[in-house]
Residue, then its C-alpha position, 0 to 999 in steps of 0.5 A: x485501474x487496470x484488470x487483467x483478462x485471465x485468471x493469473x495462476x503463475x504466480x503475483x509477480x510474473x502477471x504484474x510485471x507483464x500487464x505493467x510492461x504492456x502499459x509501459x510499452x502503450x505510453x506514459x498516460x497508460x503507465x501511470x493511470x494504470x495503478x488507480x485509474x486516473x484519467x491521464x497522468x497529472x490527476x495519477x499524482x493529484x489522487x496520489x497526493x490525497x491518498x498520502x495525506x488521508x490515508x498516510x500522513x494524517x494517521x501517522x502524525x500524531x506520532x511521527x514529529x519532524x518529517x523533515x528530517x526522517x527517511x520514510x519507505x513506501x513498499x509498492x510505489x507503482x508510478x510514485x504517485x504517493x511518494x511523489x507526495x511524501x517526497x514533498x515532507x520527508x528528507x529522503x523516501x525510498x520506494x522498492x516495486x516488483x516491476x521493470x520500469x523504474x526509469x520512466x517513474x524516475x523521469x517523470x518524479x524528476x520532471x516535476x521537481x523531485x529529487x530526494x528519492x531512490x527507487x530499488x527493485x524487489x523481488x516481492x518479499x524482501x527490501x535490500x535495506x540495512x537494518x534499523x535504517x529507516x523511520x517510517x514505512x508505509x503501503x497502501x494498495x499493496x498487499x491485496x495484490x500480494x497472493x499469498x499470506x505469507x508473502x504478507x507476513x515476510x513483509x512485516x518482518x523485513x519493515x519490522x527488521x528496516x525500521x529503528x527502534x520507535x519507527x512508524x509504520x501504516x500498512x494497509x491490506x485487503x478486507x473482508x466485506x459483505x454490507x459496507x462498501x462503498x458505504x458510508x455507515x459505521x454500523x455496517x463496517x463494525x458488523x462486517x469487522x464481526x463478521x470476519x470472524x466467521x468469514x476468515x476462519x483461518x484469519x485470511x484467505x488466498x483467491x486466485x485472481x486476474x492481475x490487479x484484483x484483490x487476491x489476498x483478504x485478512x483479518x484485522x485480528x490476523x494482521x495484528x498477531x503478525x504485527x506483535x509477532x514480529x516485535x510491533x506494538x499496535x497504535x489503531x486500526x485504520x480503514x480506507x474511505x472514498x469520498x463522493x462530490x456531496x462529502x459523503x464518506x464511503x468505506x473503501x475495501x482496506x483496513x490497516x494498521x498503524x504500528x510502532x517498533x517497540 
């Protein structure tokens, strides 16, 4: 994954949309390992497709029936790594993205045989879809990088504004952590979960940060206040995990929400 080399204090957007330009410009390899830092550009999508099914499909599938015949929507889709897998199981997947090369990702989901997808420009807080239009929205990576709390809370509102009545949404965001990263001890994550408490007086807290770090943290409580404010009902609470070559599972540093639009 690629880190900026200043403090980014003009704001999320314009340092993104510059270092993914610069990758762009560099070559495709560049381009597409630079959202998770892949060693080249078919093992980008081979760690997308283990992203979707693990932290995506897998909670998602106890209340998401018939994929096949739904229109799902990933808020950040970088290279399409993730969605090149979800386009694999959904009728359609829209995916919407802050940054200017959206015709090389469209070359390269084409050349491996993906056709069912349409990518739209954002401009950081809203998606330029219809109301109640889509069944499943989804994000992962995403809004740790988005700087400011209320960017986030936009966010929710807009997925809860496109969603349909009984939509599905998995949605992950910056956590804070002092003792369970990387760490595979349920002991540890609960206590930092506790932890936020006192750590996130506020329920979040905005960093300044180079391009790529994490800038935004929020508290699991926080987020689900959001999330029944604007009309959700929490399903569970999710978590990112690593896994290592032994099998030993490592907690990541994002914890998410599996929602449903009442």
């Amino acid at each position: 994954m690629a880190i900026g080399k200043e403090i980014e204090n003009r704001g999320h957007i314009v340092g993104f949309k510059e270092e993914i330009s610069k990758a762009a410009d560099a070559s495709n390899d560049d381009f597409f390992t630079w959202f998770d830092g892949s060693r080249d550009t078919d093992a980008a999508f081979v760690r997308g497709g283990w992203d979707f099914m693990l932290h995506i499909a897998h909670p998602a599938s106890a209340y998401l029936t018939k994929p096949e015949d739904k229109i799902a929507l990933e808020i950040g889709h970088g290279g399409g790594r993730i969605l090149s897998a979800a386009s694999r199981y959904f009728k359609a997947v829209i995916g919407v993205d802050i940054h200017d090369n959206n015709q090389m990702v469209i070359d390269e989901l084409k050349s491996r045989g993906i056709h069912n997808f349409q990518l739209i420009k954002t401009t950081g807080d809203k998606i330029c879809l219809e109301d109640s239009s889509l069944d499943f929205v989804y994000s992962f990576i995403v809004f740790q990088h988005v700087e400011k709390f209320q960017v986030f809370k936009n966010y929710l509102k807009e997925t809860s504004r496109i969603l349909k009545p009984g939509g599905i949404a998995v949605l992950y965001f910056g956590r804070k952590y002092l003792l369970s990263i990387n760490k595979p001890s349920k002991f540890l994550y609960l206590f930092d979960r506790l932890a936020e408490k006192v750590l996130l007086p506020n329920g979040y807290k905005e960093m300044s940060a180079r391009v790529n770090c994490t800038n935004l943290l929020i508290s699991v409580s926080q987020a689900k206040q959001v999330a029944r404010n604007f009309g959700f009902e929490i399903l569970e609470v999710l978590v990112s995990h690593k896994n290592v070559p032994d099998g030993t599972n490592l907690y990541g540093g994002q914890n998410g929400l599996l929602l449903r639009k009442k």
